[in-house]
C-alpha positions, 0 to 999 in steps of 0.5 A: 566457909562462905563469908557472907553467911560467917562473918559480918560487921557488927555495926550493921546491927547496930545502925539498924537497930537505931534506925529502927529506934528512930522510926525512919523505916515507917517515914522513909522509902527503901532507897533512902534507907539503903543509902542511909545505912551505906552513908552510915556505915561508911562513917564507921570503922569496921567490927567484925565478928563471926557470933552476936553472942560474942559481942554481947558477952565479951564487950565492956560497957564502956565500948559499947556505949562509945559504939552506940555514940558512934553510930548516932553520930554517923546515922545523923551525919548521913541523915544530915548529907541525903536531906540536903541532896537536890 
């Protein structure tokens, strides 16, 4: 088993699905992307998972929703932190 191929932590998915939801990829070079996911996730707590299949099925929609806000939050928070760096 390698835990890199097996197990991931499922808001990487989700902060870059917002990421992508917000257009920052055609706007921003790939170092500030970079920097922005690892701010973001940093904001996060952990949920890790072995199968996307699991989260889509076995989450409630009020979790996922608290998820999506969470995300949101910590993608503007670190948006808000590399825009105001010198």
């Amino acid at each position: 088993m390698k835990l890199d191929d097996d197990i991931h932590n499922y808001y990487e998915k989700l902060v870059l699905d917002h990421i992508v939801e917000l257009g920052l990829e055609q706007d921003k070079d790939a170092e500030y992307l970079a920097d922005l996911c690892c701010i973001s996730l940093n904001l996060l707590p952990p949920r890790y998972i072995r199968f996307e299949v699991d989260m889509a099925f076995y989450l409630p929609q009020s979790e996922r929703f608290e998820m999506m806000m969470r995300v949101k939050e910590a993608v503007k928070r670190a948006r808000e932190f590399l825009d105001h760096q010198p």
